[in-house]
N, C-alpha and C positions, 0 to 999 in steps of 0.2 A: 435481458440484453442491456447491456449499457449503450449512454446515451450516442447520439450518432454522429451531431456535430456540437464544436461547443466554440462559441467566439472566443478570437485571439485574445481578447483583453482578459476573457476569465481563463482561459490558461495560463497567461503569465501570471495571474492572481494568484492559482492553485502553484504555480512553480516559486513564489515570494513564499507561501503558505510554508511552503512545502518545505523550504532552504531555514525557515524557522526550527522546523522541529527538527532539522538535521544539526543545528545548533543546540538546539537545548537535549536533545537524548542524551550527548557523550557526559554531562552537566549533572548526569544523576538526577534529569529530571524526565524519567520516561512518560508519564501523566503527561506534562504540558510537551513532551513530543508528539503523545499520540490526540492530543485536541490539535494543536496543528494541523497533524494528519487527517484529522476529522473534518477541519474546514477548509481545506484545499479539493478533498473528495467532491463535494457537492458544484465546487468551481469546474471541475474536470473528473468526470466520474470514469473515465477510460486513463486514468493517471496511473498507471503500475506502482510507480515508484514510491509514492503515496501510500498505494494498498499494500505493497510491501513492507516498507520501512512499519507503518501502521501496524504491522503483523510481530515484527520482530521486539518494536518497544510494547505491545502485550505481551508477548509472551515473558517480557523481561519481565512485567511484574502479577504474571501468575496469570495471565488473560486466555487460556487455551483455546477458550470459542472464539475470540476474537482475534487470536493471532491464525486459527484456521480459516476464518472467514475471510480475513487479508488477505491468505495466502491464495485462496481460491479465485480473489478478486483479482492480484494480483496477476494471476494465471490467463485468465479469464482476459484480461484488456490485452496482456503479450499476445497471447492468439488472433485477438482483435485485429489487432494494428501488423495482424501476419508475421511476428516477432516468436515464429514458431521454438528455436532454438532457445530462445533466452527461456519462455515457457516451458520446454523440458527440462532446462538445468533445474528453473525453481523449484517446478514439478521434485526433482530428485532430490535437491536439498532441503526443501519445506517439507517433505515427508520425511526427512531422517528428524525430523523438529518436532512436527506432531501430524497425530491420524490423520489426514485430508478427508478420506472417505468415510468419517464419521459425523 
């Protein structure tokens, strides 16, 4: 289960985190996107956005476990936060990416 509550100030931390690595991916620098993404998680472990993005700069550079384990995570917090629909789209599109249920 991901965590249940998380103070306002460490969510805005993980959303500065977060806006970091949405800067540096387009940059050809998926590495330092996905350490961003790394440490805005732990700020806000119910962060989709995070475990998403997190998902897709591994896969860019060859991370299959790691962009499947985003992707789950990702999934995982939308349901969370009752964001049932957005959960199925990724559900649909992160499985045309890679196996989930592997």
């Amino acid at each position: 289960p991901m965590a249940l509550a998380v103070p306002p100030a460490a969510r805005l931390r993980a959303w500065g985190v977060y806006t970091v690595g949405l800067i540096v991916r387009p940059r050809a620098r998926p590495a330092a996107a996905i350490a961003a993404y790394r440490q805005a998680l732990p700020r806000d472990p119910d962060h989709a956005e995070s475990h998403q993005k997190q998902a897709v700069a591994s896969q860019l550079t060859g991370g299959i476990q790691g962009a499947r384990a985003g992707f789950r995570a990702a999934i995982l917090a939308l349901e969370a936060r009752g964001d049932t629909a957005a959960a199925a789209a990724l559900r649909e599109s992160a499985g045309a990416l890679v196996k989930l249920d592997g």
